[in-house]
C-alpha positions in Angstrom: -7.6 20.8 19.6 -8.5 18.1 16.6 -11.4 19.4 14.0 -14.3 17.7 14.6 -15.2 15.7 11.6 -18.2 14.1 10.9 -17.6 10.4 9.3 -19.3 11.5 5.5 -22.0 9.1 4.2 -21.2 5.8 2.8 -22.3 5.7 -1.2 -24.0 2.5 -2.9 -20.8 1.4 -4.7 -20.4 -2.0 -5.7 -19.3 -4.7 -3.6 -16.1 -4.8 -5.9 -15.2 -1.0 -5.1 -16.5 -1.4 -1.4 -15.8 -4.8 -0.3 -15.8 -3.3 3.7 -18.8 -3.7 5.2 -19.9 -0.2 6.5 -19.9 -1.6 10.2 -16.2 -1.9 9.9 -15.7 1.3 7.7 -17.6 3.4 10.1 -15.8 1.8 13.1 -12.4 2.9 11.4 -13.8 6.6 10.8 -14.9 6.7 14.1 -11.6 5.7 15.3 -9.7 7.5 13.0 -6.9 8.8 15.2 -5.9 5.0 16.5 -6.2 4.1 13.3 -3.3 6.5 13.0 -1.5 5.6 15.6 -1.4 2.3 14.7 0.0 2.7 11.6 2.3 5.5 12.8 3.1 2.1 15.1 3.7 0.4 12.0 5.9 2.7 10.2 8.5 2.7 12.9 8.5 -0.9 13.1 8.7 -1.3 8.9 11.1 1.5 9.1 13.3 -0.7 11.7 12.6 -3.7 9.5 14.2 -2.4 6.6 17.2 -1.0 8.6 19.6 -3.4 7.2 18.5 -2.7 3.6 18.8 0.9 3.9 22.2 0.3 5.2 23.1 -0.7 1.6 21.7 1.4 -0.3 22.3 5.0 -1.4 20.7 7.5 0.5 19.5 9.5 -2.8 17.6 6.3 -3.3 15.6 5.6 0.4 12.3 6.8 -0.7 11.7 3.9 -2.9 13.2 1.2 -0.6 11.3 0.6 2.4 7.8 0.5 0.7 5.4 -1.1 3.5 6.4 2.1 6.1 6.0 4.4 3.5 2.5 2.8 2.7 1.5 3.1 6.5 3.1 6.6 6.8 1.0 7.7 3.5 -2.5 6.4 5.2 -1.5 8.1 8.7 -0.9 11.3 7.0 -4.2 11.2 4.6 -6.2 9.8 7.7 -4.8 12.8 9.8 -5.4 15.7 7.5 -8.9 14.7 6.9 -9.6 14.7 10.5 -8.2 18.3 10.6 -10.6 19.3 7.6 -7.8 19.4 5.2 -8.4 16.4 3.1 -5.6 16.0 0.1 -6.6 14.1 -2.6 -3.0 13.2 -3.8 -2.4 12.1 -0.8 -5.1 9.8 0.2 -4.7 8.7 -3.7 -1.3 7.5 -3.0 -2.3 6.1 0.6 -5.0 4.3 -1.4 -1.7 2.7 -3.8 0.4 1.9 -1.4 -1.5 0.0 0.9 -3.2 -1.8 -2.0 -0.2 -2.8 -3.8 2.1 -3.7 -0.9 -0.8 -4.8 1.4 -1.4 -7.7 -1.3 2.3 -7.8 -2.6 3.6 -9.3 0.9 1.1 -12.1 1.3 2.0 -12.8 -2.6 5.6 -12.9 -2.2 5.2 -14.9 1.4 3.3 -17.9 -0.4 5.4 -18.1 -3.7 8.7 -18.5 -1.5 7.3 -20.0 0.9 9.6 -22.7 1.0 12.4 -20.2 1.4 10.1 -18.3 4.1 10.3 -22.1 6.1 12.9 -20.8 8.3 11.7 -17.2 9.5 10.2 -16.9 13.0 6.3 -18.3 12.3 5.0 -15.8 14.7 6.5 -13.2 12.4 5.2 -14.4 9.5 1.8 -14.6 10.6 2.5 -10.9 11.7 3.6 -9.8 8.2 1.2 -11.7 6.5 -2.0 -10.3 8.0 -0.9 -7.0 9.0 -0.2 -6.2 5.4 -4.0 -7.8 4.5 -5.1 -5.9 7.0 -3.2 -2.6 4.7 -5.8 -3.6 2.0 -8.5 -3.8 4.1 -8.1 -0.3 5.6 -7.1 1.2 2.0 -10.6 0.6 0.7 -12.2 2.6 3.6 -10.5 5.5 2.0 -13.5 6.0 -0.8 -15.4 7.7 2.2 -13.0 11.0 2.2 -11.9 11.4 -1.1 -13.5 11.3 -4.7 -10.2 10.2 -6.3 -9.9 13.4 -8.4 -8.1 12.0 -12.4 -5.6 14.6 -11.2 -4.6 12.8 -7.8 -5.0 9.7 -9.4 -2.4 10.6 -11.8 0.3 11.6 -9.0 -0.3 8.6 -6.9 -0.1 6.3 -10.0 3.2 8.2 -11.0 5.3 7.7 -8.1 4.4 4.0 -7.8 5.6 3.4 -12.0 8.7 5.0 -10.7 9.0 2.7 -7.9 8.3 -0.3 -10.1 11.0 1.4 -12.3 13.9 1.6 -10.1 12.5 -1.9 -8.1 12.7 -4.1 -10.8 13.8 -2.4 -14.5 16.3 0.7 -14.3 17.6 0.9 -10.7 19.3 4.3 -11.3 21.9 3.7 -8.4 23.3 0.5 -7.6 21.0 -2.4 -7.5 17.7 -3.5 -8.1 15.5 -1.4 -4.9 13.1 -4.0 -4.6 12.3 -5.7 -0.7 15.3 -8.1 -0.5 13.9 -11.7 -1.4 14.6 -15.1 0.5 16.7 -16.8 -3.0 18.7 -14.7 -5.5 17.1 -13.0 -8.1 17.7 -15.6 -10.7 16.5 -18.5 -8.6 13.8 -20.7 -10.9 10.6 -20.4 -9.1 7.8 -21.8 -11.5 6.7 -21.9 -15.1 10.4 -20.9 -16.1 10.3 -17.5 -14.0 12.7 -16.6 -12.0 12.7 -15.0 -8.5 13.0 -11.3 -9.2 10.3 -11.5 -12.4 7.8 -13.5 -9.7 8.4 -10.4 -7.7 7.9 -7.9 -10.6 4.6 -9.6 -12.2 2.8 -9.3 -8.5 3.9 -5.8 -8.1 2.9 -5.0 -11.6 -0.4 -6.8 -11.1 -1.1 -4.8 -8.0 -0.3 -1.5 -9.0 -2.7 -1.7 -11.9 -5.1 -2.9 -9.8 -4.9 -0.1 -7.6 -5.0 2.2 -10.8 -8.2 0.3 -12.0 -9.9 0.3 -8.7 -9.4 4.3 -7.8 -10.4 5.4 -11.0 -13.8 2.8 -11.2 -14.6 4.4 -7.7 -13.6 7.8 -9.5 -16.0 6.5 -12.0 -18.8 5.5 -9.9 -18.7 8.6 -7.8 -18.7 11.1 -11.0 -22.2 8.8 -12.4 -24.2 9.1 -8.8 -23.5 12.8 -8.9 -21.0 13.5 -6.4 
């Protein structure tokens, strides 16, 4: 048998923390175990997605390939254990990166090549466009099972550096372990930046974004007493 457990009360945080209206984050709560299908859903489809990549790649290096399933796996799992009563913070912390950074780094990277995108399938990238927006979207219903603990904060924020690390700067083994792109990495996009550092500065951009916006929350929470 699930745990029964009751959706917890949505706090006045600031449109900028909470952007969700509580309609939608109370529908999700409610729902929370087709909310964890679907992204189970999702995870096997990314994970199939990224089959050719992986391919290519080392196998010591796979966790930090196929990012978008690993985001969707993350929130499945944090989604899960708080419906069993076992809510992880680190674990909803890095749910709350992942589908932050990659839900907004796939709609980034599909407009600034979107000349290169011209030829994939348009259903498909309508697909990947707003199924990762809706990542985002989902991600800031997370603030009403965790308080984003400095602690948790700190492990989530670690293992997405690393992947920034080995995606763009220090690959460790082999190549760069970023998504594969539509043009070579040195292709000039705009402003004199090539394709690879248009890659790096959204993904950089993101993932302190995520940092920023867990620990405000963090911030918020701590200051009404919670």
């Amino acid at each position: 048998m699930f745990a029964s457990t009751a959706s917890p009360d949505r706090e006045p945080l600031p449109t900028a923390l909470a952007p969700v209206p509580k309609t939608l984050e109370d529908l999700g709560l409610r729902f929370a175990w087709l909310v964890v299908a679907i992204n189970l859903a999702g995870t096997v489809f990314g994970f199939w997605y990224y089959g050719p990549q992986l391919g290519e790649t080392a196998a010591v290096m796979w966790p930090w390939v196929p990012d978008s399933p690993m985001a969707t796996l993350l929130i499945a799992l944090a989604v899960a254990c708080w419906k069993l009563g076992y809510e992880q913070p680190w674990l909803t912390s890095l749910a709350f990166f992942g589908n932050v950074i990659l839900g907004l780094w796939t709609p980034y990277t599909l407009l600034a090549f979107a000349d290169a995108y011209a030829g994939l399938n348009p259903l498909m990238y309508q697909f990947l466009f707003w199924s990762h927006l809706a990542m985002v979207v989902q991600a800031f219903v997370l603030h009403r099972i965790t308080d984003f603990p400095v602690w948790a904060v700190a492990v989530a924020a670690v293992w997405y550096w690393s992947n920034l690390v080995v995606d763009y700067f220090v690959p460790i083994v082999g190549e760069p372990h970023h998504t594969l792109l539509p043009v070579t990495r040195d292709t000039s996009v705009f402003l004199g930046a090539d394709a690879l550092g248009v890659a790096a500065a959204g993904e950089v951009t993101f993932a302190m974004l995520a940092l920023f916006l867990a620990l405000a929350i963090r911030v918020e929470k701590c200051d009404r007493g919670s």
